[in-house]
C-alpha positions as CSV (number, residue, x, y, z in Angstrom):
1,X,4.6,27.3,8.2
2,X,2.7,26.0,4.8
3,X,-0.3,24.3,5.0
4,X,-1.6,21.7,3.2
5,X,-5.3,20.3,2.3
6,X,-4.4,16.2,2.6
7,X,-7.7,14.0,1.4
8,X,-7.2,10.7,2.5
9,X,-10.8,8.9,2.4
10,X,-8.9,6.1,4.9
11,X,-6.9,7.8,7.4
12,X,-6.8,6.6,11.2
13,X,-9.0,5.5,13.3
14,X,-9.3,2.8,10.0
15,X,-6.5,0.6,9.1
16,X,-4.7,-1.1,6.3
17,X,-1.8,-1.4,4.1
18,X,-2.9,2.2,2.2
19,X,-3.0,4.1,5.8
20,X,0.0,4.4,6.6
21,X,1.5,6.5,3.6
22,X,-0.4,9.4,4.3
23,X,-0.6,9.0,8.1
24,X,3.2,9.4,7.8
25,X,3.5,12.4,5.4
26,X,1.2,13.9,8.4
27,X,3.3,13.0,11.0
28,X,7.0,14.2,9.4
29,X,5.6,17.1,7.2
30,X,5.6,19.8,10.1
31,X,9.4,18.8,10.3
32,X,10.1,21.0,7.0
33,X,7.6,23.6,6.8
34,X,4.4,22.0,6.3
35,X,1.7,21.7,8.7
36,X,-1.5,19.0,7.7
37,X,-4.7,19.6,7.6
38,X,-6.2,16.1,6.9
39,X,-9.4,15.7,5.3
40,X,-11.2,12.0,5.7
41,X,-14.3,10.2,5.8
42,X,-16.5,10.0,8.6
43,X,-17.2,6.6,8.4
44,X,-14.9,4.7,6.0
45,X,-15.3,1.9,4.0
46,X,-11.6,-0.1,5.6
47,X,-10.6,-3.3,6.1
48,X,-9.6,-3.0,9.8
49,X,-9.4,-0.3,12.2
50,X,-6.4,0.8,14.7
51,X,-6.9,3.7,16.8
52,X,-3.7,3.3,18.7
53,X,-2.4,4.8,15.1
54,X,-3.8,8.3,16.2
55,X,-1.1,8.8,19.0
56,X,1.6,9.2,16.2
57,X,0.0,12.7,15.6
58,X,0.9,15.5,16.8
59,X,-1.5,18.6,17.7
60,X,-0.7,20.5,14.8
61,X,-2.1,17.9,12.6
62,X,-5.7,18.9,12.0
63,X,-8.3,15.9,10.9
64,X,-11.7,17.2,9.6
65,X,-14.0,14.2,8.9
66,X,-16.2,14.7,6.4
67,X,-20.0,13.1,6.2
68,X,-19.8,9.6,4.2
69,X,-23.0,7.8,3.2
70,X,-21.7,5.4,0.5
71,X,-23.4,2.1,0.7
72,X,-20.5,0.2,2.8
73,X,-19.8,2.8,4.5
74,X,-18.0,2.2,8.0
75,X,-17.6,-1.6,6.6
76,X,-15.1,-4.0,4.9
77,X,-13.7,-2.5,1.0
78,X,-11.7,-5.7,1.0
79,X,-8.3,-5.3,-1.2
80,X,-8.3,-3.0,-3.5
81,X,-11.7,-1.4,-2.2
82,X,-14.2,-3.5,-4.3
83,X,-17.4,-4.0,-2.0
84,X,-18.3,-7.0,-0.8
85,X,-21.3,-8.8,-1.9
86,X,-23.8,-9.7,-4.4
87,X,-25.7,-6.1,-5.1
88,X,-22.5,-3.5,-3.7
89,X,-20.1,-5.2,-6.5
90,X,-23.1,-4.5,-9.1
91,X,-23.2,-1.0,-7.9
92,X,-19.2,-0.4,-7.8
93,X,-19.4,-1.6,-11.4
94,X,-22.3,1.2,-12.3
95,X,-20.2,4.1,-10.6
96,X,-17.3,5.9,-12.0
97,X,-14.5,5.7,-11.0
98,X,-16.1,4.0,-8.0
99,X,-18.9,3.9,-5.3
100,X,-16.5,6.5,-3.2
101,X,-17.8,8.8,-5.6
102,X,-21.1,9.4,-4.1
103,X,-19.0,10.6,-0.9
104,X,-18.4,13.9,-3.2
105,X,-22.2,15.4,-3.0
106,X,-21.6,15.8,0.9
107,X,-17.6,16.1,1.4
108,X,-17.0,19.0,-0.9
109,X,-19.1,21.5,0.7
110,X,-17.6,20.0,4.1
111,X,-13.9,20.5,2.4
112,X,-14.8,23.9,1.6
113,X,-15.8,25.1,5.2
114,X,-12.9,23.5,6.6
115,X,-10.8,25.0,3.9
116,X,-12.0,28.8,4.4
117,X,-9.6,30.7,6.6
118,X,-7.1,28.1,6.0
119,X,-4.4,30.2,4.5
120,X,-3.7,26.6,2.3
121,X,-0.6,26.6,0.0
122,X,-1.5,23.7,-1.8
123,X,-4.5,20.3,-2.2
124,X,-2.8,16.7,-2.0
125,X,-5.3,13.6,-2.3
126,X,-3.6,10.2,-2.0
127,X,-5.6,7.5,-3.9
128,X,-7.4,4.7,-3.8
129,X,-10.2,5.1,-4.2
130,X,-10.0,7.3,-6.5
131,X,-12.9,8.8,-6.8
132,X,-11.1,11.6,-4.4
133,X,-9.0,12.6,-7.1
134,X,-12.2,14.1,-8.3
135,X,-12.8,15.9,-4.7
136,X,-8.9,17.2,-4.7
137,X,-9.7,18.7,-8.4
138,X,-12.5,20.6,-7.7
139,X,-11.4,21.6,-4.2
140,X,-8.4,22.9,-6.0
141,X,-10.6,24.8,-8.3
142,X,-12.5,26.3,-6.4
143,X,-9.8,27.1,-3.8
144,X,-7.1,28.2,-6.8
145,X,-4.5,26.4,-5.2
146,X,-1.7,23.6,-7.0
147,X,-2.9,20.4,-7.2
148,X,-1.0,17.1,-6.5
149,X,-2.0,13.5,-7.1
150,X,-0.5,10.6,-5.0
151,X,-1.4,7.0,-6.7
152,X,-0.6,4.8,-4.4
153,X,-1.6,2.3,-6.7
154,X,-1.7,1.9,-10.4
155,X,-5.4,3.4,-11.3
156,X,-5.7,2.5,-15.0
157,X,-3.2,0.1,-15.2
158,X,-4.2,-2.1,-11.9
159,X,-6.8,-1.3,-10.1
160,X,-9.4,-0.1,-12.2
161,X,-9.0,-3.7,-13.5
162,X,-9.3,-5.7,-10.0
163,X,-5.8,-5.7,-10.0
164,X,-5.9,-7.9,-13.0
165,X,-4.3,-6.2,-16.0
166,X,-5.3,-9.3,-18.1
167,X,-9.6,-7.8,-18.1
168,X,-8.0,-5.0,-20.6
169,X,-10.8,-3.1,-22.5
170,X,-14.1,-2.5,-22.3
171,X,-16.2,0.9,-22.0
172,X,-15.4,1.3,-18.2
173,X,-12.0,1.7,-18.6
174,X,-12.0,3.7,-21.6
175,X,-14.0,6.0,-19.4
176,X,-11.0,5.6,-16.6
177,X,-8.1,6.3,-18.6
178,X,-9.4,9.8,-20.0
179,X,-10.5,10.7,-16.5
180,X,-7.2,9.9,-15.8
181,X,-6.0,11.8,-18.5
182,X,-7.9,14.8,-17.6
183,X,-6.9,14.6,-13.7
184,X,-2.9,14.0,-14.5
185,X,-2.9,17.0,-16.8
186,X,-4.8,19.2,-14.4
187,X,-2.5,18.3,-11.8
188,X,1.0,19.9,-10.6
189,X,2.7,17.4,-9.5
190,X,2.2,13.4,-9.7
191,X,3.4,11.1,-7.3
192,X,3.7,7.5,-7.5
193,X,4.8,4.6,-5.5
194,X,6.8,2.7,-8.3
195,X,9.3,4.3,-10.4
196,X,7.7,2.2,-13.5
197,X,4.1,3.5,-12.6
198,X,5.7,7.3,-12.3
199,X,7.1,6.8,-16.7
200,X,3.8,4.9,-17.4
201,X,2.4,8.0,-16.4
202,X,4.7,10.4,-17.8
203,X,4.6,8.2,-21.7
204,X,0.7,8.1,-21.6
205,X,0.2,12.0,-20.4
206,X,2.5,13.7,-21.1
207,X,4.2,17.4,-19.4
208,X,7.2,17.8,-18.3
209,X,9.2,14.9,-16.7
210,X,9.8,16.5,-13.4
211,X,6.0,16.7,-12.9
212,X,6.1,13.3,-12.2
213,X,8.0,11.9,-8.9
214,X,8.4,8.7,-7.8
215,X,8.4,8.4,-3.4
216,X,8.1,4.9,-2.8
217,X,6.4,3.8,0.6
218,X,8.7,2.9,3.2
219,X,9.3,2.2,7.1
220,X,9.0,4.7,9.8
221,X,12.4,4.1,12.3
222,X,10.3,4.6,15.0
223,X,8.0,1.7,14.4
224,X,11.6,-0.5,14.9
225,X,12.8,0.8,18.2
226,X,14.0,-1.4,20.5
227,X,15.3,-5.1,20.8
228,X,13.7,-8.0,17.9
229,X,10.9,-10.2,20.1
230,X,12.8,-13.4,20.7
231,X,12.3,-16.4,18.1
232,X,9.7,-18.6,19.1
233,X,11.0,-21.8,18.5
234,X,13.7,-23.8,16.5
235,X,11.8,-24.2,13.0
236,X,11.7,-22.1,10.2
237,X,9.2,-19.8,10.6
238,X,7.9,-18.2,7.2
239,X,5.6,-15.1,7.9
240,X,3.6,-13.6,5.2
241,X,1.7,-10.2,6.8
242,X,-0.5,-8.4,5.0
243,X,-3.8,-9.1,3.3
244,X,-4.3,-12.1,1.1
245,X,-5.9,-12.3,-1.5
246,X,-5.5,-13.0,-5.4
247,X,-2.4,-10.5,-6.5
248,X,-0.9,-11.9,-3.3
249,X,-1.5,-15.7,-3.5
250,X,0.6,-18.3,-1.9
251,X,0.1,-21.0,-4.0
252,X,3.5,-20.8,-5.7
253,X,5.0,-21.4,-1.9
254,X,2.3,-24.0,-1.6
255,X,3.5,-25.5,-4.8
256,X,7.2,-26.0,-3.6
257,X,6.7,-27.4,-0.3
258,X,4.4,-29.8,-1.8
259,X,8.6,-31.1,-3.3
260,X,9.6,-31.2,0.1
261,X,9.2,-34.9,2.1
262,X,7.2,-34.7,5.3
263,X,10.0,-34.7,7.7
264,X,11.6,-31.7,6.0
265,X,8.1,-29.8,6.0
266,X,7.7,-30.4,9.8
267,X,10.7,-28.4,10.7
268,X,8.8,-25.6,8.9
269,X,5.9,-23.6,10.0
270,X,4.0,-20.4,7.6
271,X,2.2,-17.9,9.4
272,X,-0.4,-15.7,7.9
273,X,-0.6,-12.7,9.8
274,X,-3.8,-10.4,8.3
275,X,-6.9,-11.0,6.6
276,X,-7.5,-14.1,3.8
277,X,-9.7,-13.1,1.2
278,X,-12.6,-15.5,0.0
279,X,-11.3,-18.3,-2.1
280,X,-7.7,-18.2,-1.1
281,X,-6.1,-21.0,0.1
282,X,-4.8,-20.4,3.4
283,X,-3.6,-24.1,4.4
284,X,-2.8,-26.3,2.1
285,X,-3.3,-29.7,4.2
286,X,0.2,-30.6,3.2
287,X,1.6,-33.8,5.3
288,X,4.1,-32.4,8.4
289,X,3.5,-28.7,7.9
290,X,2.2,-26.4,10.5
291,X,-0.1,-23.1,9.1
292,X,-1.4,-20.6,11.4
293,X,-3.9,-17.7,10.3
294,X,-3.8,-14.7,12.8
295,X,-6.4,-12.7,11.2
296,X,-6.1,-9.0,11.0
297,X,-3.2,-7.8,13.7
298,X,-2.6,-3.9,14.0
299,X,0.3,-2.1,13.0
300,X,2.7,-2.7,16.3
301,X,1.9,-6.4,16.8
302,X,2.2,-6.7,12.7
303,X,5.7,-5.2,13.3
304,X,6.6,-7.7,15.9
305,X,5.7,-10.5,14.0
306,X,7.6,-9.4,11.3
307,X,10.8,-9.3,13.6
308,X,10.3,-12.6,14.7
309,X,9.6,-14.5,11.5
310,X,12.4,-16.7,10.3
311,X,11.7,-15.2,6.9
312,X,9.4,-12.9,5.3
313,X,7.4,-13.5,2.7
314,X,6.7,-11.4,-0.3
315,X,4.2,-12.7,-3.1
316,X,3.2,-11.6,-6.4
317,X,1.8,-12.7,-9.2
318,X,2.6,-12.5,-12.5
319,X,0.1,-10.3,-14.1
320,X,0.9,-8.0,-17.3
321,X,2.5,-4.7,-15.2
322,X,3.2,-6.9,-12.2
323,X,7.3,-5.7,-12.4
324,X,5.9,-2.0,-12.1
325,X,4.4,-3.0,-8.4
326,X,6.3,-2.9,-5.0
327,X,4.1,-3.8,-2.3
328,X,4.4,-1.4,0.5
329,X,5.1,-4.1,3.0
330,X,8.6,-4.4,1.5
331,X,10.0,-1.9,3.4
332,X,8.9,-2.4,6.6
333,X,10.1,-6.2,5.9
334,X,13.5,-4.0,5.0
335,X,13.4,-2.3,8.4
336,X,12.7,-6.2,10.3
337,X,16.4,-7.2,8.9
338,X,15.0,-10.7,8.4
339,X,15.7,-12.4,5.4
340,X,13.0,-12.0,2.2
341,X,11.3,-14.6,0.2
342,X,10.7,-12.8,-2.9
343,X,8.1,-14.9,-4.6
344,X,7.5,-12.1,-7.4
345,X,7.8,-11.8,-11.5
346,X,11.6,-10.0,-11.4
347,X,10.8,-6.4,-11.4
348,X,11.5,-3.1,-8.9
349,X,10.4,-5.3,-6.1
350,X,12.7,-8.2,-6.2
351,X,15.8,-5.5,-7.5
352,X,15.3,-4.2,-4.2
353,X,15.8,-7.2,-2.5
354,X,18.6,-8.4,-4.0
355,X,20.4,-4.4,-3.9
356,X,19.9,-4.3,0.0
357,X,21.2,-8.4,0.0
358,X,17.9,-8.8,1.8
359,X,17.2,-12.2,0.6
360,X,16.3,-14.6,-2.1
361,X,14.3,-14.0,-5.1
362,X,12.4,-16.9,-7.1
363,X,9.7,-15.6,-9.3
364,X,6.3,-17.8,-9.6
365,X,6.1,-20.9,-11.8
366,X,9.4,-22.0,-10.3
367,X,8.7,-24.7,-7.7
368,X,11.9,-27.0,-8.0
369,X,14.2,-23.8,-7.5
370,X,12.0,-23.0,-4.5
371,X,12.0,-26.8,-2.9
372,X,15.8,-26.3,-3.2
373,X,16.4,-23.3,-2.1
374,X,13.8,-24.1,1.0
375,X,16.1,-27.5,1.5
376,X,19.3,-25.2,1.9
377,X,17.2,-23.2,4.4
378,X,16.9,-25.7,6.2
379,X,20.3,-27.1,6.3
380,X,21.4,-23.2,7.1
381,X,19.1,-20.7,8.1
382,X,19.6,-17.5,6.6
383,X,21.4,-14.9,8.2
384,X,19.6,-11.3,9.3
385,X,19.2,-9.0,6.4
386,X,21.8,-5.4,6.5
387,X,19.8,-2.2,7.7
388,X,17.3,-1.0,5.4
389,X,18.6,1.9,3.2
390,X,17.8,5.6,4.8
391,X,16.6,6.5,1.5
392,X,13.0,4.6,2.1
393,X,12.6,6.1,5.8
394,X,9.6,7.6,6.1
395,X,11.3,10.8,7.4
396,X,13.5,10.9,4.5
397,X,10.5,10.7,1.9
398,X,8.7,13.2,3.6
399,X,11.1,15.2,2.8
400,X,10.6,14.8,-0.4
401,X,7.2,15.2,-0.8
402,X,7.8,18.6,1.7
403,X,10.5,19.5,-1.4
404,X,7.7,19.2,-4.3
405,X,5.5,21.1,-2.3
406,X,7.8,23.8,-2.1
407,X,8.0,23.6,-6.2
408,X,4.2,23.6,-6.8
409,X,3.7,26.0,-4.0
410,X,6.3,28.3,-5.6
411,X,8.3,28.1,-2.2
C-alpha cells in the first residue's frame, strides 16, 4: 500500500462545496493501492461545518491537523475564500496569494513531523486557497517526493480575480500568474476540474500534455441510496442548492418569471437551499410566487432536497472564461435524475446536460425563451432525468487520480 501526503486546508469537520473532492479521493483511494494521510487546518476558515461527513472515513485514513492562526481562522471564507469584512478583505488583498499563507510559518514544520516515518510515495494539495500549493511545494522539496496540484478552481484565471475575469491586470495578478507559473512547472502532475481549465493550463505553461489531467468532481453512489423523498406538493418546485452569491446569481430566473402572469407564478415555488451572500437577491417580491431560503443544510439533507425538487437549478454568469467552469454541484444534480435548469453561458457545463438529456439549457440574457419554456413546464412537467454517467462516480475518478499517482510515483 502507497501512501500519500493529501493537504486540504478544508477537510471535514468543515463544510462546503470544495470538501467534498478531497474527502472523496480519501475515502475510495485505499480501494487501489493508496492509503491517505490527510493534512488540514486546525481551525479553518469554512463556510459551514458537518461532522456527520467524518463517518465516511475509514481507519486507514489518517488526518493530522495542523496549527492555523490566520486572522478568520475557524470563521466564515464566504465563496471563493475572500474574508469577510472591512479590515480582513484589506489584508487578503496585501497577502500573496492569500491570507492562508500565513498558515505556512506553523503547518510546515507540523507537515514535516507528521511526514517523517511515513514511507510517502507522493504530496497532493487540492486548492483553494492556494496559498497550500506553496506548503505542498516545499513539503515536496524537502521530502523529495512528486508533486501534484489539484485546482479545483481556476487560480489565475477566476479566482485570483474574485471570480470576475473582467478585473484583468494589475500588479497582484502579475505576481499570481508567475507563482503559478513556477508551481505548474515544478509540479508532476496537474489536475483540474474542467477539461478547458486543464489546456489553459497546458497553453500558458507548458510540458508535456499528459502532465495535465482533467478529473472532474462528481457524485458519490452512496450518497443516492435508497428511495427519492416523496414530492412535497403539486407545484413546480425549482431548487437551487449551493451557495449564492455573484458567479451564481438568480436574477436571470428572476428576470423570466417576472414574463409570467401571477396565476402561472403561483403554481411555482424556488427554494434556496445554502447560504445567500450579501447583496444577492434572494426573493424577488414577485406577485403569486412563493421563495423559501433554507440557509446552509449539510451534505445528506442537501441531497434530499435535491431529490425532491421539481427541477434543479444551475446558474452562471457570463463572465470572460465562464464556459471553462462546471460547478461541482452538477453532478450530484446528475445523480438526483431530476430535470436541470441550466441557466449558464453554453460551455462544458450545459454540454453535459444536454449529453446525459438531463434537462434544458437557456444561457443568461434570455428571459422570453425562459418564460416559455417555464410556461411548457407548467403545462407538462418534466420527466426524471436518465442515471448519471459512471464516468463522474466518485469511485470511478478516484481511480483515476489512484492511476496518475501510480505514473508520478513511478508505480
Amino acid at each position: 500500500m502507497k501512501r500519500l501526503l493529501l493537504i486540504s486546508y478544508v477537510f471535514p469537520p468543515a463544510a462546503g462545496g470544495g470538501v467534498q473532492r478531497p474527502l472523496k479521493f480519501a475515502k475510495y483511494l485505499g480501494r487501489f493501492g493508496w492509503q491517505s494521510l490527510v493534512l488540514t487546518a486546525r481551525r479553518p476558515s469554512a463556510p459551514a461545518w458537518d461532522p456527520e461527513l467524518l463517518q465516511e472515513l475509514g481507519p486507514a485514513v489518517e488526518v493530522h491537523r495542523l496549527l492555523n492562526l490566520e486572522p478568520g481562522a475557524g470563521g466564515d471564507g464566504g465563496p471563493g475564500g475572500a474574508a469577510a469584512g472591512g479590515w480582513k478583505r484589506r489584508l487578503a488583498l496585501l497577502l500573496l496569494p492569500d491570507r492562508h499563507l500565513l498558515w505556512l510559518p506553523t503547518a510546515l514544520p507540523q507537515a514535516l513531523v507528521a511526514a517523517a516515518g511515513s514511507r510517502a510515495s507522493a504530496v497532493m494539495v487540492s486548492a483553494p486557497p492556494f496559498s497550500s500549493f506553496l506548503l505542498g511545494w516545499a513539503l515536496s522539496r524537502l521530502k523529495g517526493l512528486p508533486l501534484v496540484l489539484d485546482f479545483r478552481d481556476e487560480w489565475s484565471g477566476f479566482y485570483a480575480q474574485g471570480f470576475d475575469p473582467r478585473r484583468a491586470g494589475g500588479w497582484r495578478l502579475r505576481l499570481i500568474q508567475g507563482l503559478e507559473r513556477r508551481l505548474v512547472q515544478a509540479a508532476a502532475a496537474v489536475l483540474t476540474a474542467s477539461l478547458g481549465a486543464s489546456r489553459r493550463l497546458h497553453g500558458l505553461y507548458g510540458g508535456p500534455a499528459d502532465k495535465y489531467v482533467w478529473i472532474p468532481n462528481g457524485y458519490d453512489p452512496q450518497d443516492f441510496r435508497g428511495p427519492a423523498p416523496p414530492v412535497e406538493d403539486d407545484r413546480l418546485r425549482l431548487v437551487y442548492v449551493g451557495t449564492l452569491f455573484g458567479v451564481t446569481s438568480l436574477r436571470h430566473l428572476w428576470a423570466g418569471l417576472a414574463l409570467l402572469r401571477p396565476e402561472q407564478r403561483a403554481r411555482l415555488r424556488v427554494k434556496v437551499v445554502g447560504r445567500v451572500a450579501g447583496g444577492e437577491v434572494s426573493d424577488p417580491g414577485l406577485p403569486g410566487l412563493q421563495v423559501q431560503v433554507t440557509g446552509y443544510q449539510n451534505h445528506l439533507r442537501a441531497v434530499a432536497e435535491m431529490r425532491r425538487a421539481g427541477a434543479l437549478l444551475l446558474t452562471l454568469e457570463d463572465l470572460p472564461g465562464s464556459p471553462r467552469v462546471i460547478p461541482a454541484k452538477l453532478f450530484e444534480y446528475l445523480a438526483a435524475r431530476r430535470p436541470i435548469l441550466c441557466l449558464t453561458p453554453r460551455g462544458e457545463a450545459s454540454a453535459i446536460v444536454e449529453a446525459c438529456g438531463a434537462g434544458a439549457v437557456v444561457p443568461p440574457g434570455q428571459p422570453q425563451e425562459l418564460a416559455r419554456l417555464l410556461e411548457r413546464w407548467l403545462e407538462a412537467p418534466p420527466p426524471p432525468a436518465q442515471a448519471p454517467p459512471e464516468l463522474f462516480s466518485r469511485l470511478n475518478l478516484t481511480h483515476r487520480l489512484a492511476q496518475v499517482l501510480d505514473r508520478v510515483a513511478g508505480g
